[in-house]
LUMLO-938895 format. One line per field, with one value per residue: x, y, z of N, C-alpha, C in turn. Coordinates in steps of 0.001 Angstrom, whole numbers, always signed. Each point is the difference from the previous one (the first is absolute). Layout:
n_u: c(X ...)
n_v: c(Y ...)
n_w: c(Z ...)
ca_u: c(X ...)
ca_v: c(Y ...)
ca_w: c(Z ...)
c_u: c(X ...)
c_v: c(Y ...)
c_w: c(Z ...)
//
This chain:
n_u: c(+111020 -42 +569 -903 -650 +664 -121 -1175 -259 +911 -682 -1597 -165 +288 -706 -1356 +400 +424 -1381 +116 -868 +379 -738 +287 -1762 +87 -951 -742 +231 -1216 +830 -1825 +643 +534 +902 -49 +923 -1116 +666 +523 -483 +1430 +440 +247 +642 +196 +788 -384 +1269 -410 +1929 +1246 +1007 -1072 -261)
n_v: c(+92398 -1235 -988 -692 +955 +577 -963 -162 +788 -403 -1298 +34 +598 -991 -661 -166 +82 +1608 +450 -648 +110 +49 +186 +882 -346 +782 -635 +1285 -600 +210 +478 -613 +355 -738 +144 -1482 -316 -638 -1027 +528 -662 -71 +564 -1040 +823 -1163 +1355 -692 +30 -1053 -537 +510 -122 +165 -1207)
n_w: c(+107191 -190 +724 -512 -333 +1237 +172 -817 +440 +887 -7 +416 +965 +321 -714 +244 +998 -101 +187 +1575 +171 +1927 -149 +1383 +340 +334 +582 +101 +1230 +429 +769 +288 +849 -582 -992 -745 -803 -630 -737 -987 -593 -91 -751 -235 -817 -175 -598 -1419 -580 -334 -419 -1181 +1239 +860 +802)
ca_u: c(+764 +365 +1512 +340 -224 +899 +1007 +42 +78 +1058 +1448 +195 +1292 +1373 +192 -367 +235 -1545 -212 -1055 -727 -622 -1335 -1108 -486 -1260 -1163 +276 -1257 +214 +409 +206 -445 +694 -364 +1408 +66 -305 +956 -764 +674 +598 -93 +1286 +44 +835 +113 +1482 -104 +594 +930 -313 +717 -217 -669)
ca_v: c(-905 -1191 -403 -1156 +940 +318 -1516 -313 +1316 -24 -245 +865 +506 -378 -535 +1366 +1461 +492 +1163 -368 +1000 -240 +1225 -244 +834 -6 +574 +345 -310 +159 -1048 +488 +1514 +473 -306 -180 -651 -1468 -324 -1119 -1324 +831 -419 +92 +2 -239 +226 +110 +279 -570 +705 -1105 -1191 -1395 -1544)
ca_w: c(-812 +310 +309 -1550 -711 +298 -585 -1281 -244 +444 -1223 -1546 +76 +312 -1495 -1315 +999 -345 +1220 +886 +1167 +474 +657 +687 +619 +1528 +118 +1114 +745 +1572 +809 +1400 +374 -1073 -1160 -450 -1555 -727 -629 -952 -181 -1139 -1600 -853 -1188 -1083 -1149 -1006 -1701 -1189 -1352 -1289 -601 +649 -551)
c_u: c(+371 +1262 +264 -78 +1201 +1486 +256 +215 +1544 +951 -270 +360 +1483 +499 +216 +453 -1493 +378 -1024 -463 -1296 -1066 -586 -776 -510 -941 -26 -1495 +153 +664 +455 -991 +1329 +125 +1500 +52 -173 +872 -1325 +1204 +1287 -556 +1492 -342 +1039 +298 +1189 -602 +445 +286 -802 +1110 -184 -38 -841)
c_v: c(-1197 +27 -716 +1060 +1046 -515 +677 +1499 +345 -534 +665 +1445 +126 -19 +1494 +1946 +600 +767 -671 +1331 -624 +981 -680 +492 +448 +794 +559 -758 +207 -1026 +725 +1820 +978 -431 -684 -829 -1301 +65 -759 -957 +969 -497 +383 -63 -65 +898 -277 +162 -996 +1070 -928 -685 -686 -1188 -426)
c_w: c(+853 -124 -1260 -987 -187 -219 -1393 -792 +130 -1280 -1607 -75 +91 -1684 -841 +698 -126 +1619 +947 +751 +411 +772 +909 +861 +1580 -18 +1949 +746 +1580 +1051 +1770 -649 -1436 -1155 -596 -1170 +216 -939 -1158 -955 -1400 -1425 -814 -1344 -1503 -1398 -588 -1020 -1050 -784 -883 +63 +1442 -674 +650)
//
């Protein structure tokens, strides 16, 4: 996720609430004579619910 993306995700949350979760992953790879976590990039994910008496 981008920082502008992130921005924008932010206030619409801020506005509308709802539930963020952020997931994230590693992948295991060798390092050296052992083995340790690559980080892959997170994924955030926005849920809500429009009521019926939003606008």
């Amino acid at each position: 996720m981008t920082l502008e993306s992130e921005a924008l995700l932010a206030r619409w949350y801020g506005r509308h609430g709802g539930e963020l979760i952020r997931l994230a992953v590693a992948t295991a790879v060798p390092v050296g004579g052992f083995t340790g976590w690559r980080q892959a990039m997170p994924v955030t994910q926005w849920s809500v619910t429009k009521g019926s008496t939003d606008s």
